[in-house]
N, CA and C atoms as an extended XYZ file, in Angstrom:
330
Properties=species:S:1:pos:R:3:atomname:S:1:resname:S:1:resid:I:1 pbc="F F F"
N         9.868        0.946      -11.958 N   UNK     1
C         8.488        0.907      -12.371 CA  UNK     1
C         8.441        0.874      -13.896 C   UNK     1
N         7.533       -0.163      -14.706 N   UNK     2
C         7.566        0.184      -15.953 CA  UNK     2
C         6.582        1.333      -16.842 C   UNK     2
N         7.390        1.838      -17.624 N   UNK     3
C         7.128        2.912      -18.167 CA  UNK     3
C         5.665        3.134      -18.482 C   UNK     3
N         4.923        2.275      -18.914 N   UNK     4
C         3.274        2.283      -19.364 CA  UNK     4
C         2.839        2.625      -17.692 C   UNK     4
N         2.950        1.999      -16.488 N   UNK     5
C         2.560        2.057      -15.297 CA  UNK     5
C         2.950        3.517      -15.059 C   UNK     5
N         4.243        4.075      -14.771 N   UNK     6
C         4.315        5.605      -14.891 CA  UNK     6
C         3.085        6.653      -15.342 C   UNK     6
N         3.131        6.112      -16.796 N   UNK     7
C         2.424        7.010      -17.567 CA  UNK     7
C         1.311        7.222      -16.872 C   UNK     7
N         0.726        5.929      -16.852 N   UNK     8
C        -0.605        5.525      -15.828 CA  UNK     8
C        -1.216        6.384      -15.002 C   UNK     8
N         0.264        6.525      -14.048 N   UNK     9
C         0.091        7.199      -12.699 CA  UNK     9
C         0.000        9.048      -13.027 C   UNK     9
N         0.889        9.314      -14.206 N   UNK    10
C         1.047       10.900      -14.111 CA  UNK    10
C        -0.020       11.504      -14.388 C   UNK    10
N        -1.090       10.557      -15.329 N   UNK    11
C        -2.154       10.714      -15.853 CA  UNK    11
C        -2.956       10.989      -14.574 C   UNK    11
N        -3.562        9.940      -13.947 N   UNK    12
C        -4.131        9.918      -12.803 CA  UNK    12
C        -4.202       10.609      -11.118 C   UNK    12
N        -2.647       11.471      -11.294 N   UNK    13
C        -2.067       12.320      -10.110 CA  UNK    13
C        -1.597       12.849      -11.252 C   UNK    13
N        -1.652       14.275      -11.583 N   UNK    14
C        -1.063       14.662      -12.244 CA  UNK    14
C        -0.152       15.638      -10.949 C   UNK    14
N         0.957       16.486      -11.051 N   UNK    15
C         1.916       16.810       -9.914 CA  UNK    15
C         0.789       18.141       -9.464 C   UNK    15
N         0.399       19.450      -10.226 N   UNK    16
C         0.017       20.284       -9.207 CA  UNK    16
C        -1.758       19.769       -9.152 C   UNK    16
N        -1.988       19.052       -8.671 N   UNK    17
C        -3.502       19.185       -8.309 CA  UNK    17
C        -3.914       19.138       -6.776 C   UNK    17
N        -5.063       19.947       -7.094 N   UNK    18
C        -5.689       20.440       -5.852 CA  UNK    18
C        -6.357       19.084       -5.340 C   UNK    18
N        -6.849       17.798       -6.206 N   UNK    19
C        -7.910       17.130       -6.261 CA  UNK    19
C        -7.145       15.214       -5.262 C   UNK    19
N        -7.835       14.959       -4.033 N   UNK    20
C        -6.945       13.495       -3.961 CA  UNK    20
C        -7.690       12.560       -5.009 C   UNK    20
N        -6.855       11.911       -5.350 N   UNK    21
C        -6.822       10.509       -6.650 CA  UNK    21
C        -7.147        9.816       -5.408 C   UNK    21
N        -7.649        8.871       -5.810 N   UNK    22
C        -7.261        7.079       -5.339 CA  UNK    22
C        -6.809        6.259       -6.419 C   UNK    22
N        -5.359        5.749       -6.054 N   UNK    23
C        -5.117        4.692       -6.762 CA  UNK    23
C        -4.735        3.700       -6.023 C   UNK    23
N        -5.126        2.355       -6.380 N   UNK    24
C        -5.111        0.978       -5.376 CA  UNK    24
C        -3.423        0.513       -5.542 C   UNK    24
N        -3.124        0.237       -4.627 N   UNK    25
C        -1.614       -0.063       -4.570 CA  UNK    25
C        -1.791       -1.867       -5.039 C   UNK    25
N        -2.533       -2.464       -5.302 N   UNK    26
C        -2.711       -4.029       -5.537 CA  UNK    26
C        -3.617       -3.350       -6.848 C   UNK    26
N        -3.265       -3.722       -8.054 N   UNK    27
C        -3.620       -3.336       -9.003 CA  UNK    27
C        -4.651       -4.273       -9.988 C   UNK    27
N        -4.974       -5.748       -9.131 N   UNK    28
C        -5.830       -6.608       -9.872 CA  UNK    28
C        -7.107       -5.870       -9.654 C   UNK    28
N        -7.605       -5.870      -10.777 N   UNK    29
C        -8.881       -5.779      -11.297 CA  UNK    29
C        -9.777       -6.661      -10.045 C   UNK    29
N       -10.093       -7.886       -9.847 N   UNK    30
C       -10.505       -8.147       -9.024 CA  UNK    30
C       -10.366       -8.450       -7.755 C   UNK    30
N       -11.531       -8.147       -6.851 N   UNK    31
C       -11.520       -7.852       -5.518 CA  UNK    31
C       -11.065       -9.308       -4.451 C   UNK    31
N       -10.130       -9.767       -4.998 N   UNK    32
C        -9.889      -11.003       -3.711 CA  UNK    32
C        -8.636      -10.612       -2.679 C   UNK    32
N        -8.775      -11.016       -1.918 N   UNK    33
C        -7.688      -11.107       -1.018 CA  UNK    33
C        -6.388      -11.942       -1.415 C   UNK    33
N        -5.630      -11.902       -1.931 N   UNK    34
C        -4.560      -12.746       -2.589 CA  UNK    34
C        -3.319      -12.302       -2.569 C   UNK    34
N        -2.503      -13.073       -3.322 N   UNK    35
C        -0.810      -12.512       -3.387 CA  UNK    35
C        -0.433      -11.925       -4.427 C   UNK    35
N        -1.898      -11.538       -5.248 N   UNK    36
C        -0.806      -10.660       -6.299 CA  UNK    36
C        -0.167       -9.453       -6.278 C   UNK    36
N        -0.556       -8.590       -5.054 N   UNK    37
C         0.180       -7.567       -5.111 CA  UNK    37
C         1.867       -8.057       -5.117 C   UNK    37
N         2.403       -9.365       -4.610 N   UNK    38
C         3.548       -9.675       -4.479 CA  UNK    38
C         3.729       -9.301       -6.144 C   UNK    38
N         2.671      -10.359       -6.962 N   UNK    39
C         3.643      -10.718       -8.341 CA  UNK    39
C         3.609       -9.714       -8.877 C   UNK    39
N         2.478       -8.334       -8.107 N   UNK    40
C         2.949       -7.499       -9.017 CA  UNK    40
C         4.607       -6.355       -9.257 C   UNK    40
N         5.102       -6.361       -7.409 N   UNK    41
C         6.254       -6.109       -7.408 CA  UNK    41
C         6.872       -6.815       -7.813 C   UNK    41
N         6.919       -8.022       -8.271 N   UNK    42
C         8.489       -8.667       -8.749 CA  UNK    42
C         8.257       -8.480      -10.078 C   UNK    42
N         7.098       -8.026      -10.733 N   UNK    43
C         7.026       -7.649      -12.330 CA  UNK    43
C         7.390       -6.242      -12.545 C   UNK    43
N         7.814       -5.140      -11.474 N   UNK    44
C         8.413       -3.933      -11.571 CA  UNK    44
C         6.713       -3.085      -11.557 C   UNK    44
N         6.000       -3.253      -10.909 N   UNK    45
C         4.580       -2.747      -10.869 CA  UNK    45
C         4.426       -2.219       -9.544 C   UNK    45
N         4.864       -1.966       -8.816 N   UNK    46
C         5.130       -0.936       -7.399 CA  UNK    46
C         4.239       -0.107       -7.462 C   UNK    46
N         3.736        0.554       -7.454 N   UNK    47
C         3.259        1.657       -6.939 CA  UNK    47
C         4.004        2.924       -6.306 C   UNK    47
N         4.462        2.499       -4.752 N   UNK    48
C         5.183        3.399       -4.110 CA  UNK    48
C         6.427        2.557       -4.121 C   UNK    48
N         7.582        3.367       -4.536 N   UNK    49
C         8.912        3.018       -4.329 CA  UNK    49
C         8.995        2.256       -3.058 C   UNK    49
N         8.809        2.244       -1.991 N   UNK    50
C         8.750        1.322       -1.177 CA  UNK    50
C         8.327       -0.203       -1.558 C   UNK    50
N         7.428       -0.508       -2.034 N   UNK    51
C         6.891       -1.488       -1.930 CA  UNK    51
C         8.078       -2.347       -3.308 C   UNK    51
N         8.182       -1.268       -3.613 N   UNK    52
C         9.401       -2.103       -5.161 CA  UNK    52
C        10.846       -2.402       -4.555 C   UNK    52
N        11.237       -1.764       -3.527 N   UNK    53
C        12.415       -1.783       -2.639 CA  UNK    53
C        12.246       -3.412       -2.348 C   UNK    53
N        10.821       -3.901       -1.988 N   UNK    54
C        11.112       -4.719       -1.200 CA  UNK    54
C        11.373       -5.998       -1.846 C   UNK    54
N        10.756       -6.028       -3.206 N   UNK    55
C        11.124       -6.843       -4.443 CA  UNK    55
C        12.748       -7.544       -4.837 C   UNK    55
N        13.442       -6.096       -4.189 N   UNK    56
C        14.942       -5.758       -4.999 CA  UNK    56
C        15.835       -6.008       -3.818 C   UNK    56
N        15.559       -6.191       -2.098 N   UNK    57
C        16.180       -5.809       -1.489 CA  UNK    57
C        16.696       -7.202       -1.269 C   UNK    57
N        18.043       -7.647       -1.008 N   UNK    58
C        18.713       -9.338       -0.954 CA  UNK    58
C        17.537       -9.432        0.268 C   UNK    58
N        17.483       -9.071        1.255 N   UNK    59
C        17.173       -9.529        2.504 CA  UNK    59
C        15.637       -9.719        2.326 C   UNK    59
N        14.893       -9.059        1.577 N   UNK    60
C        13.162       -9.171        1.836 CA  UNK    60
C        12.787       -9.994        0.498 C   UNK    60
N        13.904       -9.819       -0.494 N   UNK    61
C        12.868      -10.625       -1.942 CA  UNK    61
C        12.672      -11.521       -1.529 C   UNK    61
N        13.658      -12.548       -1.064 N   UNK    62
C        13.041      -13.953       -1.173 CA  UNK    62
C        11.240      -14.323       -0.209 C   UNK    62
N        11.294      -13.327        0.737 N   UNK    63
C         9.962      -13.260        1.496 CA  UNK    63
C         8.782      -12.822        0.151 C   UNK    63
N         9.272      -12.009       -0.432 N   UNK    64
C         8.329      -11.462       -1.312 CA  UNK    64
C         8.066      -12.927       -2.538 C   UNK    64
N         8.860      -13.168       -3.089 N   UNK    65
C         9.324      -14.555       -4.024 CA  UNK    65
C         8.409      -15.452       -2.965 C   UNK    65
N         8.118      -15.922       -1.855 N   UNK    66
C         7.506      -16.634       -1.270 CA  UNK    66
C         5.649      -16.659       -0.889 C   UNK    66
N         5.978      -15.209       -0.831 N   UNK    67
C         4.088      -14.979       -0.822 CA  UNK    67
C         3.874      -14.455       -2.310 C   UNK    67
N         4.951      -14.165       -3.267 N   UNK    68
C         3.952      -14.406       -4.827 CA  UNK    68
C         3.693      -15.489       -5.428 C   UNK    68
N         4.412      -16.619       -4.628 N   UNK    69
C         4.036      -18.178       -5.218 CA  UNK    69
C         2.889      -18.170       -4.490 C   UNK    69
N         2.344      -17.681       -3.690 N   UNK    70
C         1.573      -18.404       -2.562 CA  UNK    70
C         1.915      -18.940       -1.683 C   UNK    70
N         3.079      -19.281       -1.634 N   UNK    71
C         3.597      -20.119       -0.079 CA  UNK    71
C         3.124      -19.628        1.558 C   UNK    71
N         2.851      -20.201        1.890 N   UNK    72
C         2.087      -19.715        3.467 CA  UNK    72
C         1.306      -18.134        3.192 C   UNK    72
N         0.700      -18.012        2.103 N   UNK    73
C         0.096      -16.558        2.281 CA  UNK    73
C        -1.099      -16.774        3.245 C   UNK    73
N        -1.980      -17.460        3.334 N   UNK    74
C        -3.450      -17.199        4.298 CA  UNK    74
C        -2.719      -17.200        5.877 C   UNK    74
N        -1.575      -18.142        5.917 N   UNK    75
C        -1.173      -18.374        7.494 CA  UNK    75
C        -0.532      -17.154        7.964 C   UNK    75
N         0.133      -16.259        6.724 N   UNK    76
C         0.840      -15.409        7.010 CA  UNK    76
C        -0.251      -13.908        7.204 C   UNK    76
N        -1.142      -14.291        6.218 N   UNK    77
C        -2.112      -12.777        6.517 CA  UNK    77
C        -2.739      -12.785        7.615 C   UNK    77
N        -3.440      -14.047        7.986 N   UNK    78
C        -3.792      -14.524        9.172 CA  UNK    78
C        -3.205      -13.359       10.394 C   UNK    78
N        -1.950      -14.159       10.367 N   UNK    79
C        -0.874      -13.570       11.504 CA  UNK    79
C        -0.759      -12.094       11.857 C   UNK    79
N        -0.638      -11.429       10.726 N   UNK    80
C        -0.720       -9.907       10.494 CA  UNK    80
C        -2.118       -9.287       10.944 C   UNK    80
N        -3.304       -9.856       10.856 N   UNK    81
C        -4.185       -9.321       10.781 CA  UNK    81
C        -4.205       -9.266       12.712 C   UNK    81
N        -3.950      -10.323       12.736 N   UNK    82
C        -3.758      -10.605       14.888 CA  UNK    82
C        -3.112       -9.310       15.272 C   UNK    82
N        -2.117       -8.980       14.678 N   UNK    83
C        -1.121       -8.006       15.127 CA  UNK    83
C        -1.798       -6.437       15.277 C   UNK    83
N        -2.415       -6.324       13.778 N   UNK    84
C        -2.913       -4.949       13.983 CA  UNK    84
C        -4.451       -5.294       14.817 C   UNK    84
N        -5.262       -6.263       14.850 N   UNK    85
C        -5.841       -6.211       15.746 CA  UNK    85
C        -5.584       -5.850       17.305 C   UNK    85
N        -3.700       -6.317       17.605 N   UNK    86
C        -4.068       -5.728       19.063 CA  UNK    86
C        -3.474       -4.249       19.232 C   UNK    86
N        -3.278       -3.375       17.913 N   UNK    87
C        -2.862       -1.983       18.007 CA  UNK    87
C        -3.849       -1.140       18.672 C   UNK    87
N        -3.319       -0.535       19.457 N   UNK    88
C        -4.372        0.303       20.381 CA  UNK    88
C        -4.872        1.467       19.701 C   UNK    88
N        -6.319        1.855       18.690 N   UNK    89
C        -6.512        2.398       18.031 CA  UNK    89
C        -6.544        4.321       19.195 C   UNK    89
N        -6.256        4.902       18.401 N   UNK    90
C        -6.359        6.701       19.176 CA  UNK    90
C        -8.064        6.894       18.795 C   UNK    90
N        -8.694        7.502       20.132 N   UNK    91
C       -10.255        7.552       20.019 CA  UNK    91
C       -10.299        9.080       20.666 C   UNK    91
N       -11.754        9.184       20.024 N   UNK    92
C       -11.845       10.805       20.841 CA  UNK    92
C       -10.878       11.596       20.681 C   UNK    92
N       -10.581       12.416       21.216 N   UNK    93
C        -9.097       13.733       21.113 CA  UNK    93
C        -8.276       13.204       21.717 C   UNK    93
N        -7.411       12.052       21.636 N   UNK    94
C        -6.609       11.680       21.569 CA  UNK    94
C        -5.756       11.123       19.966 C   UNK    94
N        -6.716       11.102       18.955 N   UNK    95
C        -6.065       10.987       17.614 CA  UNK    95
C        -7.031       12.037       16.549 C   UNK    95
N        -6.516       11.570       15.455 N   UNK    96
C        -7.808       12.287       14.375 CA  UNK    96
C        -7.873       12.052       13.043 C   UNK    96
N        -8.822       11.470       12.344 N   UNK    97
C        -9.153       10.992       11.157 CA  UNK    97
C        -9.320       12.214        9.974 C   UNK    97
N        -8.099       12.412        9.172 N   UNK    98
C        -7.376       13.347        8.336 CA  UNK    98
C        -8.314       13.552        7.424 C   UNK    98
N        -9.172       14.835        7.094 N   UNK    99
C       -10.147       15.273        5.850 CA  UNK    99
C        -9.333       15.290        4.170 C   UNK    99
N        -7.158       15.190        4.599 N   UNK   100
C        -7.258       14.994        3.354 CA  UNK   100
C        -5.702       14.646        4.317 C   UNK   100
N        -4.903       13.694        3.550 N   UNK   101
C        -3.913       12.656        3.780 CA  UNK   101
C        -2.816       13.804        3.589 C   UNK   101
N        -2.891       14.981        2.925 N   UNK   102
C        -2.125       15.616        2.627 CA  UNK   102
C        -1.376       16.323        4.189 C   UNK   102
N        -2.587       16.825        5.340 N   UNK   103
C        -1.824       17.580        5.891 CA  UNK   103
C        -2.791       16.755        7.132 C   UNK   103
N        -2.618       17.400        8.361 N   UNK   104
C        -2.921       17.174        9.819 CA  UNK   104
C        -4.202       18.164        9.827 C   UNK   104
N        -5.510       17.975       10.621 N   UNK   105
C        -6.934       18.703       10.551 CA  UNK   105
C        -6.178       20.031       11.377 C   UNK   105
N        -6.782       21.109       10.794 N   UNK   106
C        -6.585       22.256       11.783 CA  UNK   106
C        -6.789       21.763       13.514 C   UNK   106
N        -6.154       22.904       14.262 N   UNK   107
C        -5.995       22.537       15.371 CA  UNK   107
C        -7.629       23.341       15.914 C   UNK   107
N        -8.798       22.374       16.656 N   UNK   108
C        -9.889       23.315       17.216 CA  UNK   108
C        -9.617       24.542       17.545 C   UNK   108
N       -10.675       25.583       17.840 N   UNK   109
C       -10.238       27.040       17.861 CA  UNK   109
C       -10.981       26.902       19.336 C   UNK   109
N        -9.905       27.371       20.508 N   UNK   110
C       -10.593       27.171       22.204 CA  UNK   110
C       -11.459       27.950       22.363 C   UNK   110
């Protein structure tokens, strides 16, 4: 990650806070649907170490190198979007929508 982006982040999460941040993991200023989050990993602009892994890794850059040119990106988001469409979402008390990402909602009291 480059060092100004760091700074960025320590500023914005600082380590002990009580408070959740939002920071956008696609870091363009404007709101389109596009491939720059690619160009922004191959410029060392990650966010989460994961997503910079995938920049660096022999086996995934060139995929990444392919949707930051643009190459098949709409056919490819397309595709993805089918996929989590047929994920079987958890409804009712069978799942539960987290009041803070940090931990799991208390368990109801019977």
């Amino acid at each position: 990650m480059k060092p100004f982006l760091a700074n960025e982040l320590r500023i914005r999460c600082p380590s002990n806070t009580t408070v959740d941040s939002t920071v956008k993991l696609d870091q363009n200023p404007f709101p389109f649907l596009d491939n720059s989050y690619y160009m922004q990993i191959l410029s060392n602009r990650g966010v989460l170490r994961i997503d910079q892994e995938l920049a660096m890794h022999p086996l995934t850059r060139p995929i990444v190198m392919n949707l930051a040119r643009g190459f098949d990106f709409p056919t490819k988001f397309g595709a993805a979007m089918l996929k989590m469409g047929a994920i079987q979402v958890l409804t009712g008390t069978q799942g539960e929508i987290r009041t803070s990402c940090r931990a799991t909602n208390r368990p109801p009291f019977p």
